[in-house]
N, C-alpha and C positions, 0 to 999 in steps of 0.2 A: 555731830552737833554743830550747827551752824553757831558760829560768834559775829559777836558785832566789833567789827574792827576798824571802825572811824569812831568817830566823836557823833553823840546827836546831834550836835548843833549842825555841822557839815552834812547838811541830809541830800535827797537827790530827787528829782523829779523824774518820772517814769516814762510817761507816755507823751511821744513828740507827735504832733502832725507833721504831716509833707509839706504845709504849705508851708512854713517858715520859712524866711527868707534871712538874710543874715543882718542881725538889727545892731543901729548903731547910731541912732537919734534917742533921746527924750521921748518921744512916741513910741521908737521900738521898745525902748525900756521898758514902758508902760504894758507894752503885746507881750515882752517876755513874763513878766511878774505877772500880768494877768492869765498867762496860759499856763504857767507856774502851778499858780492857787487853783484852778479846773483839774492840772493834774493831781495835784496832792489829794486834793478831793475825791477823784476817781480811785488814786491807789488807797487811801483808806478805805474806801467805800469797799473795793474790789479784795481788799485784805479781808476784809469781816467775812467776807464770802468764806473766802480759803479755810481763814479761821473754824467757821461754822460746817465745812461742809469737807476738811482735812482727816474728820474723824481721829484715829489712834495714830495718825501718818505724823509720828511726833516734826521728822524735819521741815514739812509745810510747815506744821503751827506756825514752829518756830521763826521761818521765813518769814510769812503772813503777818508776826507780831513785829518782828525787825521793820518789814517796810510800813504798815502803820503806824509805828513809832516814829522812824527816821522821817516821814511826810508829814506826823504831826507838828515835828521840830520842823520841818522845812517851812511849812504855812507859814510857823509864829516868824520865822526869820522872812519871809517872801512880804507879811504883815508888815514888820519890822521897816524895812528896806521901801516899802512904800508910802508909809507914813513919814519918812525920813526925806524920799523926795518930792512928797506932795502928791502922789500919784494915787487915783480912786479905783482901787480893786472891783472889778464886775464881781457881782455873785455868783457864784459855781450850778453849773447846770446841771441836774440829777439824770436828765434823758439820756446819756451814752451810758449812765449805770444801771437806768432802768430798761435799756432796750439790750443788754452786754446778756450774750448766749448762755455766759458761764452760768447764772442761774438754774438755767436748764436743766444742767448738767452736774452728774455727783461719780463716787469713784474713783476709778482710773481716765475714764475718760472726762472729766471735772482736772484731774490732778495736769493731765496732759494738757488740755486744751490752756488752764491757770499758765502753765510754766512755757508755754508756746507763747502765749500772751506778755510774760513779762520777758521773755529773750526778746522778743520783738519790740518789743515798746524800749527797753533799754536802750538797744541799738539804736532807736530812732531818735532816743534823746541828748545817747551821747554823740550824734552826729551833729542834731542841731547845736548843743553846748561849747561843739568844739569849734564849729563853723563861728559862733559867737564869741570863741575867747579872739582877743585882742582889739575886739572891736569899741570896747570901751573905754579906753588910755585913759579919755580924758576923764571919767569917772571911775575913782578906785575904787568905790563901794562895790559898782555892778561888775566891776571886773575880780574884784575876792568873790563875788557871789558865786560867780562863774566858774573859778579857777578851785575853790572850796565844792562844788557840786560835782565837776568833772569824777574824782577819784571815788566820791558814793558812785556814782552811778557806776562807775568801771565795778566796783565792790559788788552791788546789787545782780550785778551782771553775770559776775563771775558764780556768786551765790546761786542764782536760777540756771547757770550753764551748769553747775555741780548736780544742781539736785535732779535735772533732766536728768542727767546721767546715772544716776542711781535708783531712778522711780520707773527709769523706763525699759522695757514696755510693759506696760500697766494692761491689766484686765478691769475691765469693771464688772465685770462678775467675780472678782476675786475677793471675796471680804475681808480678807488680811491688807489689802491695799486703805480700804477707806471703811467706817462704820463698819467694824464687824456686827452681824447676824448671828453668831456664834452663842453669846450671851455667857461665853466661856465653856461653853460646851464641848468645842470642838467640830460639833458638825454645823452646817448651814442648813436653817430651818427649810423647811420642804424639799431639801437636797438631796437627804441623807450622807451626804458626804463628806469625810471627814477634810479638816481644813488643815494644812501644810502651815508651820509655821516655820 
């Protein structure tokens, strides 16, 4: 069973692009808390996924529900931190969630492609986060932002490196992996063959 071992308030953003640069103006401010709120967005959106398509794979759920929880609490706080410096949040863009392959995709190969998806996205975030601690001295708000975000995201990270490890190598023909077919029956309808638990 995966635990939630931060606080929700201390939530983490997931998915970094490349292009960040290491911000350290009032406008970067503004690029970080804006790319922030698209990601939070993205990773709830992308949870629902998991959520929905984890089937009986209790420790996705679970995952799934940790990082939509932890990015709903990130928002209010990315909200927070931007009303506080006057800064106008863009609205979050639905097209990388509605163009995102994992749709597609259910099973083991859903479960793999999810969990490639968030090692990678972590990684990318905690490089930009780290590239951005110390760059805000002179503002203590963005720099607790920072310095609070860093250890979710190590967490998150660690969580998706665990469960790779234990999901993998997935079948998606396996129905014990995702949605069992079974109906508790034991066999996989049109298979005849009995399912291995």
């Amino acid at each position: 069973m995966i635990k939630k071992i931060v606080p929700i308030g201390l939530l983490a953003v997931a998915f970094a692009g490349s292009a960040w640069a290491r911000p350290s103006s009032p406008d970067d401010a503004a690029a970080l808390l804006n790319k922030a709120n698209q990601m939070n967005y993205e990773e709830q959106e992308t949870a629902k996924i998991a959520h929905s398509k984890a089937g009986d794979n209790q420790a996705l759920i679970t995952y799934a529900d940790t990082i939509r929880g932890d990015h709903e609490a990130n928002e209010e706080a990315v909200s927070a931190l931007s009303r506080q410096k006057s800064i106008k949040l863009e609205g979050t863009n639905p097209d990388k969630v509605e163009k995102n392959s994992l749709k597609d995709l259910s099973g083991g190969a859903f479960n793999d492609a999810y969990l490639d998806d968030q090692i990678k996205g972590h990684k990318d975030a905690l490089s930009m986060f780290e590239s951005a601690k110390g760059s805000y001295r002179s503002d203590p708000d963005m720099e607790l932002y920072i310095e609070q975000t860093l250890p979710v995201l190590q967490a998150h990270l660690k969580m998706a490196q665990n469960l790779r490890r234990h999901v993998s190598p997935m079948s998606a023909e396996d129905p014990s992996n995702n949605k069992s077919t079974t109906k508790g029956m034991g066999k996989s309808e049109g298979m005849g063959e009995t399912s291995e638990r």
